[in-house]
C-alpha positions in Angstrom: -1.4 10.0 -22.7 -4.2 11.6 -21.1 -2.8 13.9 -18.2 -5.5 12.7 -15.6 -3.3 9.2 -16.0 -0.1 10.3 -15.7 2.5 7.7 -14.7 3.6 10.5 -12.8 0.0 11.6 -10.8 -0.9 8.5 -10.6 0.4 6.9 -7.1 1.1 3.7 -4.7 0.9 4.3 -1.2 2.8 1.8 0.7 2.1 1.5 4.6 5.0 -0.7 6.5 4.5 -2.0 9.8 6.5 -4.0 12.8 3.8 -4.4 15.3 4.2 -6.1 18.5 2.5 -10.1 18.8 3.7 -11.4 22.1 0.6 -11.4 23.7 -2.9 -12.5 22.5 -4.0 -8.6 22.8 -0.9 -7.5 20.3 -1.8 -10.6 17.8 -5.9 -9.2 17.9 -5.0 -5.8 17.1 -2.5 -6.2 14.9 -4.2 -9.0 13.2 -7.3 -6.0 13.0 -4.7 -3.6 11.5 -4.7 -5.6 8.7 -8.3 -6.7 8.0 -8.4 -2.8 8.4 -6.1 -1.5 5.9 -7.2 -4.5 3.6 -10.6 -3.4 4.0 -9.0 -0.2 2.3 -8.0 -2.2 -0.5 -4.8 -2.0 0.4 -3.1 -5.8 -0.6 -0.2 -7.6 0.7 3.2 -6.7 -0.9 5.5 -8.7 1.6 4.4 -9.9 5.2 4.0 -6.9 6.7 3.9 -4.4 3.8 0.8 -3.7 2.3 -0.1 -1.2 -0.5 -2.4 0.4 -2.8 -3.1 1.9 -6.0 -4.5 5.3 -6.1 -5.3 8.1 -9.0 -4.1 10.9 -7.8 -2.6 12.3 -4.7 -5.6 13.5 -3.4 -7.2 9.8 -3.4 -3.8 8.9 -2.1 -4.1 11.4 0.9 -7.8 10.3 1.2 -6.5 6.7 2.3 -3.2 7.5 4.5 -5.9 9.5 6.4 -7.9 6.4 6.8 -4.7 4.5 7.8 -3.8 7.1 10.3 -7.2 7.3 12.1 -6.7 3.3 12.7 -3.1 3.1 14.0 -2.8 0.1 16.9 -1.6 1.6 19.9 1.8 -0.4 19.8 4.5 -1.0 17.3 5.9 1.1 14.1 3.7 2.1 11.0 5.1 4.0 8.2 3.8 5.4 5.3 5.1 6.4 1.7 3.4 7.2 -1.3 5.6 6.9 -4.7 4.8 7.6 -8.1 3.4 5.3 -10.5 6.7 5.8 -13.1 8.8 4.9 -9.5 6.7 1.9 -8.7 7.4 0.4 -12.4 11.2 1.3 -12.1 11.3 -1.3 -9.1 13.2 -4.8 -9.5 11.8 -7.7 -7.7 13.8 -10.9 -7.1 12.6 -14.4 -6.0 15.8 -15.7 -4.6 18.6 -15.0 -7.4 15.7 -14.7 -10.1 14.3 -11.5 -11.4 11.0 -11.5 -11.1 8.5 -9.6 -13.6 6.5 -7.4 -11.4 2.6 -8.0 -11.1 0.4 -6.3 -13.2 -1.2 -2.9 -11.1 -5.0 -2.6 -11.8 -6.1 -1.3 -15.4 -8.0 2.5 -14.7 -11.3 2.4 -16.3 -12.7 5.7 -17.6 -16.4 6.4 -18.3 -17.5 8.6 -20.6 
């Protein structure tokens, strides 16, 4: 396998969020936290965990930059980038059934 494609360079950063909605001011912005980090091309993992495939750890540190400059004024964000190999190692259940996990996006190279 070509090093650049590592399952091991390659990473997912996953961003993980309880933000406040009691008002209609918490529900905008965190409702805009998440057209945000969307607009990122980050997609929707559970409710409120989103995350995104990256190359390499620089892209990676590229987009939790971009997360971090949009951060809502209220609630709890976290971040966490894990390897490709870890991501794959992960077992998802839908109620008592396994479920196979969803394919990541297939890395295109141009010559």
């Amino acid at each position: 396998m070509n090093q650049r494609f590592s399952e091991y360079r390659i990473m997912w950063v996953l961003v993980l969020f309880d933000l406040p909605t009691e008002t209609k001011k918490e529900r905008k912005a965190a409702a805009d936290f998440r057209k945000k980090i969307t607009g990122d091309g980050f997609t929707m993992f559970q409710f409120s965990i989103y995350l995104r495939h990256c190359v390499s750890r620089e892209n990676a540190e590229v987009h939790i930059k971009r997360v971090k400059s949009i951060l809502p004024e209220f609630g709890k964000v976290g971040i966490m980038c894990i390897t490709d190999k870890q991501f794959g190692e992960m077992e998802l259940f839908y109620g008592k059934k396994p479920e196979k996990p969803k394919a990541g996006p297939q890395q295109l190279e141009l010559f």
